[in-house]
N, C-alpha and C positions, 0 to 999 in steps of 0.2 A: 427255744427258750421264750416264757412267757414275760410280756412288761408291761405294765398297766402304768397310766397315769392317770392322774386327777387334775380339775379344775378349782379342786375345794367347794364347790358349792354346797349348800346343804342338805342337797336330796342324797348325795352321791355317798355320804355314810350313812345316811339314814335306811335309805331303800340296797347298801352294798351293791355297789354298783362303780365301774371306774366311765371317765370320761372316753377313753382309750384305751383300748388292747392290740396290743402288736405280739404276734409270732411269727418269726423269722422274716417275710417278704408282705407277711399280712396284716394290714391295717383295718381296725373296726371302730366307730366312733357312736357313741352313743347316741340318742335321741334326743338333741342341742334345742333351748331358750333362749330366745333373750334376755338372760339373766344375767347380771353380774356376779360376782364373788360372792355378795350377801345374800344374792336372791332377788332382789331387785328389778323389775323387769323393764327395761330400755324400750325407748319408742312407743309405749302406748295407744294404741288408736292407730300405726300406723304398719298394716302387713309387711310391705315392701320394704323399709325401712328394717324393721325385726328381721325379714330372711338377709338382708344383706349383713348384721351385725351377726348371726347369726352365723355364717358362712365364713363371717373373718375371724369367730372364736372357733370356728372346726381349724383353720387353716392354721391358728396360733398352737391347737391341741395337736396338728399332724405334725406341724413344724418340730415340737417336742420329742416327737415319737422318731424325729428322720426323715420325716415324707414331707409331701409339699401337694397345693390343691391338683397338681399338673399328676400326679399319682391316681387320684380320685376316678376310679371305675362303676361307680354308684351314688347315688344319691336317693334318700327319699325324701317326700319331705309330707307336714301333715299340717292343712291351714284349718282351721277354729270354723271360718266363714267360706264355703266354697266361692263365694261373689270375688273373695279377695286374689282367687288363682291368679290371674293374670300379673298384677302388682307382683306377686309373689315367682311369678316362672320369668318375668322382665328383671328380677333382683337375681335371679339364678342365672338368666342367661348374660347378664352383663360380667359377671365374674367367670362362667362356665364355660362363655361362648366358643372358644378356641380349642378346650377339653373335651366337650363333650360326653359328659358320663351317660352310662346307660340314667334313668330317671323314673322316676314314679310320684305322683301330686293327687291325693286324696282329701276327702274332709273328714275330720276326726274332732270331738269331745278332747278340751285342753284341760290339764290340773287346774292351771289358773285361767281365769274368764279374762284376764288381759294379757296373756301370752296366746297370739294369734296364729303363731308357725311354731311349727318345730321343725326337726332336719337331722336326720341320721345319713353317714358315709362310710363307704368300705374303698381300702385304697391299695393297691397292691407296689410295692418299691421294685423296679427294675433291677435286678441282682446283674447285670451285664455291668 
């Protein structure tokens, strides 16, 4: 059975797209901002800062679906400014560090010039 949720944001009607899809044991989280509700984008000027708010809106979105970050077998993430990785892999590994997901950190062209990260997660729930 398929379940989607949403964050409401505004891209996520506009571009159809949900926040979250879950089927059965499988968890997929779209490619996360730091945006609020309206769009709004949190932490300005500050990578590290963004991947970690970032990372607690993936966790509030799994939490919804059933799963939790301790599920989390993937992560990508995509920073604006390559300089900024490091900031960015210290914001991941401070939440990560005991999880350990497989990982992957590129540099990528942002919709908005001041959303500096992004971050997509696939998370699988232990059916035991």
């Amino acid at each position: 059975m398929r379940q989607n949720f949403s964050t409401h944001t505004p891209w996520e009607a506009m571009a159809g797209y949900s926040r979250v899809v879950r089927i059965g044991n499988i968890i997929a989280v779209s490619g996360t901002t730091a945006s609020n509700a309206a769009g709004e984008v949190q932490h300005i000027g500050d990578a590290g800062a963004q991947a970690t708010y970032i990372i607690r809106k993936i966790e509030a979105s799994l939490a919804e679906a059933g799963a939790s970050l301790s599920d989390v077998i993937r992560t990508r993430i995509f920073v604006a400014n390559i300089a900024d990785w490091e900031a960015v892999a210290r914001a991941h590994g401070a939440i990560f560090g005991n999880i350990r997901p497989a990982n992957t950190l590129v540099s990528a062209s942002m919709v908005d010039p001041l959303q500096l990260v992004e971050i997509e997660a696939d998370a699988v729930i232990d059916n035991d």
